[in-house]
C-alpha positions as a printed Julia matrix, in Angstrom:
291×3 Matrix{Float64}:
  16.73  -69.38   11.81
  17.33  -67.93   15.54
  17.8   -70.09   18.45
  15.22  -70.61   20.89
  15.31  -71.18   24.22
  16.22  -75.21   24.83
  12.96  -75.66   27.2
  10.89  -73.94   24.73
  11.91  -76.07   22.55
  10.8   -79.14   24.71
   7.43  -77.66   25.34
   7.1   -77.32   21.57
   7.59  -80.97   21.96
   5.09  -82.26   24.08
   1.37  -83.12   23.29
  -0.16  -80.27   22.34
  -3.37  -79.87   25.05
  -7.0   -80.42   23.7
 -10.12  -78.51   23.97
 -10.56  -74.68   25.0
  -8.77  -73.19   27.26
  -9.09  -73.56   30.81
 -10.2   -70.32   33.35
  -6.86  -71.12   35.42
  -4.6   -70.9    31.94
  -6.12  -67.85   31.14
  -5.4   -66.31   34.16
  -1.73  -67.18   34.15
  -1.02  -66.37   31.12
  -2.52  -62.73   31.45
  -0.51  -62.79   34.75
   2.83  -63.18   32.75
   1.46  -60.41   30.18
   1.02  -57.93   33.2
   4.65  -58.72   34.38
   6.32  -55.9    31.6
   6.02  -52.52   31.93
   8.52  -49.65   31.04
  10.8   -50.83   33.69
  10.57  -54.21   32.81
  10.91  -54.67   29.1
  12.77  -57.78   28.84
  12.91  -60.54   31.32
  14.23  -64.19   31.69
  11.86  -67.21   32.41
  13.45  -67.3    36.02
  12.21  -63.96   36.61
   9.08  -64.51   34.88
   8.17  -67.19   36.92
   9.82  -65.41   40.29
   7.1   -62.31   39.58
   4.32  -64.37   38.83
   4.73  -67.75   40.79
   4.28  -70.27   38.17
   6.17  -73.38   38.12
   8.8   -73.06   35.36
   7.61  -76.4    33.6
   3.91  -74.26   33.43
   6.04  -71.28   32.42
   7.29  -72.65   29.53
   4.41  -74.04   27.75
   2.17  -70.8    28.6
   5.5   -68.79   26.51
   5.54  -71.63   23.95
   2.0   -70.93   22.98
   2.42  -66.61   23.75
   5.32  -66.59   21.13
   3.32  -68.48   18.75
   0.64  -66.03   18.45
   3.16  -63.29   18.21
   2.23  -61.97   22.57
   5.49  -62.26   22.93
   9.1   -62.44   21.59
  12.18  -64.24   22.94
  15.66  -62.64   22.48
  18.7   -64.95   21.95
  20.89  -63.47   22.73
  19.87  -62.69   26.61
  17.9   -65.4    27.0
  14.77  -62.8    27.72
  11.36  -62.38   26.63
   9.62  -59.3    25.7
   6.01  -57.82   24.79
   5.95  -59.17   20.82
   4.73  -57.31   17.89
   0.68  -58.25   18.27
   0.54  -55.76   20.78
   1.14  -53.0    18.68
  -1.37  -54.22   15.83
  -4.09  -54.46   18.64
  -2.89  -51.12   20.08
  -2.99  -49.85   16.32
  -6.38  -51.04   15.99
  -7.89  -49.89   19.04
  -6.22  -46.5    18.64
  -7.76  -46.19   15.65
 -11.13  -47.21   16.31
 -11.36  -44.74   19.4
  -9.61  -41.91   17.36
 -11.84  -42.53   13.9
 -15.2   -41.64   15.18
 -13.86  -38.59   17.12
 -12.41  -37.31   13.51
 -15.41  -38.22   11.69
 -17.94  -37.43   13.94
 -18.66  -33.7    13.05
 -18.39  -34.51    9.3
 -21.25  -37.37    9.61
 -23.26  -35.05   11.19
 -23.05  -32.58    8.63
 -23.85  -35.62    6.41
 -27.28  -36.3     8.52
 -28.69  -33.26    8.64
 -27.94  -32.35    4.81
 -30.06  -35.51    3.8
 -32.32  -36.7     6.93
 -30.42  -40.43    6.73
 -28.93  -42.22    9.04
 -24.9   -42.03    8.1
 -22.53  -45.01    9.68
 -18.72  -45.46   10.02
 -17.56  -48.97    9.38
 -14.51  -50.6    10.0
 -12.78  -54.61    9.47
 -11.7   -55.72   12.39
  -9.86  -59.24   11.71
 -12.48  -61.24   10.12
 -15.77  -59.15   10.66
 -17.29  -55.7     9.33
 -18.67  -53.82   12.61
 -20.21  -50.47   12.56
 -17.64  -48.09   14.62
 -20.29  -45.05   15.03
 -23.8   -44.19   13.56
 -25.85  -41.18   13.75
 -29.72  -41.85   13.17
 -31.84  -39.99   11.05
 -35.2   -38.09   12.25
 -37.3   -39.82    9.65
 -39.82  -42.11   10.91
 -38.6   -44.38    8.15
 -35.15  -45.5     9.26
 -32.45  -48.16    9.11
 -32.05  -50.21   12.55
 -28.2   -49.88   13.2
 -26.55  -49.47   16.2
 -22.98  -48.85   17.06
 -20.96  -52.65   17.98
 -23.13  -54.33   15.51
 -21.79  -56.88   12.84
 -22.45  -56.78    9.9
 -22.22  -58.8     6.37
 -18.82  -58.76    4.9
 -20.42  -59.59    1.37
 -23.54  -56.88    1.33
 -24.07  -53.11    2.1
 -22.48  -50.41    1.1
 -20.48  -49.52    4.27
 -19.17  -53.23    4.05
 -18.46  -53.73    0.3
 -16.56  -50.31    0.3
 -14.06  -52.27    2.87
 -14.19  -55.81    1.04
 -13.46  -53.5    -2.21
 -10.11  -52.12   -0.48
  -9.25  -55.88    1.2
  -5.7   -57.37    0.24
  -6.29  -60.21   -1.53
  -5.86  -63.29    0.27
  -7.87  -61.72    3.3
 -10.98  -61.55    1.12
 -10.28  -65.2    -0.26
  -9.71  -66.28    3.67
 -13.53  -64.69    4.51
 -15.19  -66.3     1.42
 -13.6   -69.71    2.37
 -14.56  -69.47    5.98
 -17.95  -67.33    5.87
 -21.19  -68.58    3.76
 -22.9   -66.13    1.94
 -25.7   -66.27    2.46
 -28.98  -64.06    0.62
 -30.97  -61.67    2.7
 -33.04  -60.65    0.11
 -33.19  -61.48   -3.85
 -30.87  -58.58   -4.41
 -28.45  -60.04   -2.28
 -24.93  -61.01   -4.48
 -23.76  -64.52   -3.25
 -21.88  -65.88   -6.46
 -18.21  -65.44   -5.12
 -17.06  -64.51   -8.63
 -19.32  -62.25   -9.01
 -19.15  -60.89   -5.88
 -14.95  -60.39   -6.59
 -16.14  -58.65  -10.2
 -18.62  -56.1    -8.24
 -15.58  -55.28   -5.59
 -12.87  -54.77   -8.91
 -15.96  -52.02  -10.33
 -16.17  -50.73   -6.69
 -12.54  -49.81   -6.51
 -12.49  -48.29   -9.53
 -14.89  -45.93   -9.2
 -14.02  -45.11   -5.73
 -17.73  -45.74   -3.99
 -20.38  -48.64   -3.51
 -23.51  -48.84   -4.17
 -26.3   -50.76   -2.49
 -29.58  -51.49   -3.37
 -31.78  -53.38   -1.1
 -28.47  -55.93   -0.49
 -29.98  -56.56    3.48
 -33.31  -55.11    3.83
 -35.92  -54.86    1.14
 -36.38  -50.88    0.57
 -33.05  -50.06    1.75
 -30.22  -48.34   -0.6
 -26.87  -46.83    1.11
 -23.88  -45.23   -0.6
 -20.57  -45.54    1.05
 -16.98  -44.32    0.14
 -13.68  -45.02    2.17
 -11.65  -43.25    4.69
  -7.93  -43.55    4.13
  -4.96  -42.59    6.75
  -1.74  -40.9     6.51
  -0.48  -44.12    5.18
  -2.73  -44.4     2.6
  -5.03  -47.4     3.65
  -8.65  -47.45    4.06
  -9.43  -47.79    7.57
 -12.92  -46.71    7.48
 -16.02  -46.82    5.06
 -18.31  -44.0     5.22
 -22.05  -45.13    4.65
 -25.32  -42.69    3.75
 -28.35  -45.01    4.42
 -32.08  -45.13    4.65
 -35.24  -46.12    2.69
 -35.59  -45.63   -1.05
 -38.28  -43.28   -0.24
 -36.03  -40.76    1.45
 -33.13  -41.75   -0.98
 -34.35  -41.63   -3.98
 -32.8   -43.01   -6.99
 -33.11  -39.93   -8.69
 -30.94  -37.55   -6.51
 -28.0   -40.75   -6.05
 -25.38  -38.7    -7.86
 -26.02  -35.78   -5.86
 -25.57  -38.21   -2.37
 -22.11  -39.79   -4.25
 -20.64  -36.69   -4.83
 -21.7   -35.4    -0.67
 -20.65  -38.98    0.81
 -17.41  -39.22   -1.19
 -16.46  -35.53   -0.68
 -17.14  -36.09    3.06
 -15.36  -39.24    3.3
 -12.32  -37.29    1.74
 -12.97  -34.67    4.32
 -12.23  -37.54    7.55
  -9.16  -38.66    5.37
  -7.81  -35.27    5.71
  -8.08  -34.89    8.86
  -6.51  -38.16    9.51
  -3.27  -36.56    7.11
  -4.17  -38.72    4.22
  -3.13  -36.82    0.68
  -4.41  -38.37   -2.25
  -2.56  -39.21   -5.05
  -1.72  -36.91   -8.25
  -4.17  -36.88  -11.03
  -6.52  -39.41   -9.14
 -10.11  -39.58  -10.69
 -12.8   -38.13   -8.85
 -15.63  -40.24   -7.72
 -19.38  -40.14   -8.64
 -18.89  -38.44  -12.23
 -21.25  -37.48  -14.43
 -20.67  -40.3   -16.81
 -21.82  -42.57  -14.08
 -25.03  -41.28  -14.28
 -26.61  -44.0   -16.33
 -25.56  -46.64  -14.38
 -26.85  -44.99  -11.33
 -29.92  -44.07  -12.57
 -30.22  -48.22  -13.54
 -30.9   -48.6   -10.05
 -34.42  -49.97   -9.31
């Protein structure tokens, strides 16, 4: 176990404060944050409080709670604190999210105008589904969708492709925390069901979804993986069951999962040896079951 510093360790001590956080807090405690910069990677609470003017006793308990949520990380050995390690997850996140719908962008657009639908790139960020990009079809019959909005963990295509790829205890944390709740009759909200569905989605490699939010509407998504090999993105074709029509879904597996494979490329992701291919013809039946 390392050492901490001995007045963090009296901070950790003292009555932990109630209720939100105060405007004033806030402030100071984005005022340390500022403090580092390439120059200034490491510094002691002296100096901390010397560049910001806060009062060492309000130093301490604003680093206490900073090193608890992993903002920053306190070194021994110098006595110094530095930038910690949630930095570079948020910085990994936001790089991604920016860089994603640059990559994808001409591919969903290719996507639209092969099929008139509206096509949508979705992404988890911590405990919600929100739609990173979305490129509207011509129809007059459309999905409402634009990009920022949240959406259902538990239904959708461009959701339940991401719930489908989900580590484990993340999707057990969102079921305990989150209600599901039906939008329409088609809407799964038996949690063990719901975990059966996701175990058939990952197999075959896309999701299906058939009237899940909105009565009429059907999407099929697939997933986006990085250079890494983790889905960071689901790739959604979407609109009315008049413009999609059951009929033709193998045809729109096959373009959305080949086109969803396209962005992973880009993004240096290289699949696997003698990995099945998606949307094959001996799904057919199943798809067809649709109604």
């Amino acid at each position: 176990m390392r050492d901490k510093d001995p007045a963090v360790l009296n901070a950790e001590n003292s009555q932990p404060r109630q209720g939100k956080l105060k405007s004033k807090t806030l402030t100071r405690a984005l005022d340390i944050i500022d403090v580092f910069d390439y120059d200034h990677r490491e510094l002691t609470a002296q100096e901390l409080s010397g560049r910001t003017a806060i009062p060492l006793s309000t130093l301490y308990r604003l680093i206490k709670d900073l090193e608890i949520r992993g903002y920053l990380k306190y070194n021994s050995h110098l006595a110094t604190y530095g930038l910690g390690m949630r930095f570079f997850e948020l910085g990994c996140v936001v790089s991604q999210q920016i860089e994603l719908p640059e990559v994808c962008g001409p591919i969903m657009r290719g996507l639209n105008e092969q099929f008139n639908a509206t096509v949508m790139l979705t992404a988890v960020y911590r405990n919600e589904v929100i739609c990173l990009e979305v490129i509207q079809s011509k129809n007059i019959l459309r999905l409402t969708m634009e990009r920022g909005s949240r959406l259902p963990f538990y239904a959708g295509a461009g959701s339940k492709i991401l719930m489908a790829f989900l580590p484990q205890n993340q999707l057990d944390h969102l079921l305990e925390i989150q209600p599901i709740v039906a939008f329409t009759s088609h809407t799964l909200t038996n949690p063990a069901a719901f975990k059966e569905h996701l175990t058939e989605i990952r197999e075959q490699g896309y999701a299906l979804s058939d009237q899940e939010m909105n009565t009429g509407a059907v999407g099929v998504a697939a997933p986006v993986y990085n250079a890494q090999r983790e889905v960071v993105a689901g790739l959604t074709l979407a609109g009315p069951s008049s413009v999609l029509e059951h009929e033709r879904f193998p045809e729109f597996i096959n373009a959305v999962c080949q086109a969803a494979a396209d962005c992973s490329a880009r993004l240096g992701y290289h699949p696997p040896e003698g990995r099945a291919t998606p949307g094959r013809e001996r799904d057919r039946r199943k798809i067809l079951a649709l109604k």
